[in-house]
N, C-alpha and C positions, 0 to 999 in steps of 0.2 A: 536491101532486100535479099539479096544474095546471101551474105555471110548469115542471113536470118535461115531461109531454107537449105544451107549447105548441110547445119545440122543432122537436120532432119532425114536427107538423103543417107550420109555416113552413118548416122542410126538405122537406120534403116538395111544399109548392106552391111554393116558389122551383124545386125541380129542375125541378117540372111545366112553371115558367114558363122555364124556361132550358131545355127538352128542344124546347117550342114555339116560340120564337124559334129555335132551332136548324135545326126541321126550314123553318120562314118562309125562312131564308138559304138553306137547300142545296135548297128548293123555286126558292127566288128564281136560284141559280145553275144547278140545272137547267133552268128555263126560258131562261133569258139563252145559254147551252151552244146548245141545239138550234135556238134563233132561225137562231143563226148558222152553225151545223151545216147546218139544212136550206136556207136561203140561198145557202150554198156548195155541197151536193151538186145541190142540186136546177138552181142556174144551171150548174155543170162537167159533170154531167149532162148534158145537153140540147145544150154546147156540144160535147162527145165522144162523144154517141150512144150513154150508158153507161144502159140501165135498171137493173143493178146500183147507179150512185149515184142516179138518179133515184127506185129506192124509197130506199133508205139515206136520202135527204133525205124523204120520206114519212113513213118510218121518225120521223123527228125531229118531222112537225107531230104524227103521232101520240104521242110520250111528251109533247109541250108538252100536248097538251089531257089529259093523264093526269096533270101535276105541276098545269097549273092547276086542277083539280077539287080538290089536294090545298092549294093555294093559297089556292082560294077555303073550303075548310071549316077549315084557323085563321086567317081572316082574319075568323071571325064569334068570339064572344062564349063560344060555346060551343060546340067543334071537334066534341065527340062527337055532338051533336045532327045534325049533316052529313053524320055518316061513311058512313051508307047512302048518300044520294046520291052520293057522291064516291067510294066503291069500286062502282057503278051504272058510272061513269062510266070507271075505269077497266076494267071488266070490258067496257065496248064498245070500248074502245081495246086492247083486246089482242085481240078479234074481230076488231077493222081491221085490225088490224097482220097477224095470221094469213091473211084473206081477201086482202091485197097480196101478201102471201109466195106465196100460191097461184097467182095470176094470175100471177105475174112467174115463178115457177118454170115455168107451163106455156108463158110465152110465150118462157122462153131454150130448153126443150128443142124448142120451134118453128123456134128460131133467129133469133128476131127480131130484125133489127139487127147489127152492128158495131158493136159499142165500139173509139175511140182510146186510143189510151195515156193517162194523165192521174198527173200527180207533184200537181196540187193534190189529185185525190182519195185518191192514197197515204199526203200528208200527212195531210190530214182525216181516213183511218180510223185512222193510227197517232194524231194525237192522242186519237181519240174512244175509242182502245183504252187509252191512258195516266190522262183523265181521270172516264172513265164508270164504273169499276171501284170509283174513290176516293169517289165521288159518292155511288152505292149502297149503299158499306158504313158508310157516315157515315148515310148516309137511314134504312139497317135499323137500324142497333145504333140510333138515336134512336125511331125509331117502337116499335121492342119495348120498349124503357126506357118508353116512356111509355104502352106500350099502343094505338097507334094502327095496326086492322090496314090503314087504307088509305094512311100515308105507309111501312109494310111490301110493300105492294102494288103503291106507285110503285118503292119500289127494286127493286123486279124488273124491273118494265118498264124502269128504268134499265141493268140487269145485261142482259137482251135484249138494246138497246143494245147491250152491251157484245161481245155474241156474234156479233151482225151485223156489228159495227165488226170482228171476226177473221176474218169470212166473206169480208167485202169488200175487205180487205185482201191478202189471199190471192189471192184473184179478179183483183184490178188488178193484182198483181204477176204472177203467171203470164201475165195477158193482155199486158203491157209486154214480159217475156222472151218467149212468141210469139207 
């Protein structure tokens, strides 16, 4: 009866261990994403007078500190033992992200600024609209397999992401057309 349930066990914490390496990579790639995400929006931003990509790059340092909170808890011994802190830590990165959205909405209906036209920031959101989508649904369907409501938690903020990258997209291209 033993060597019949041992299976099952060892299946069991291989998948556990290949669910958590899994979500390590696409934490590791969503971090690596938004580096350079917010890099680009936040320098093309600033050089085009775009507060649209200037949050959009915001946008990015906040999901970095939302994947590495999710980073830093399977990067310990025992990821469940972290997870309050690490969905703590995302649940104030979605307050940031919310409190920017607010400021910057009441400072466009202000009119603050003139944004230029910008094809780097056209491209930046159509990539971020192509890769952010892929990111998330790899990050959920692994966090729910495994149980972990906070790498469930990052793929949202990933998915936001992904809805700001069609907001701004949108935005930059009407602004280019007039």
């Amino acid at each position: 009866m033993e060597s019949i349930g041992m299976p099952v066990v060892v299946a069991s914490s291989a998948r556990k261990a290949a669910l958590t390496t899994r979500i390590r990579w696409l934490v590791a790639a969503t971090i690596s994403y938004n580096v350079v995400e917010a890099s680009v929006a936040l320098t093309e931003g600033a050089r085009v007078s775009s507060s649209a990509l200037i949050g959009f790059g915001l946008d990015s340092v906040i999901e970095v500190s939302s994947a590495a909170a999710v980073a830093w808890q399977f990067a310990g011994r025992d990821p469940r033992a972290r997870e309050k802190v690490a969905l703590r830590v995302i649940a104030f990165s979605f307050f940031a992200l919310a409190g920017y959205v607010a400021v910057d909405a009441v400072r466009s209906l202000l009119g603050v600024g003139e944004a230029r036209h910008s094809m780097v920031g056209i491209g930046l959101a159509a990539a971020s609209l192509v890769i952010m989508p892929v990111l998330s649904a790899a990050q959920r369907r692994a966090g729910r397999e495994l149980g972990s409501a906070s790498a469930v938690a990052d793929s949202k903020q990933t998915l936001l992401c992904t809805y700001l990258s069609a907001v701004l997209l949108v935005g930059l291209l009407l602004n280019s057309l007039f």
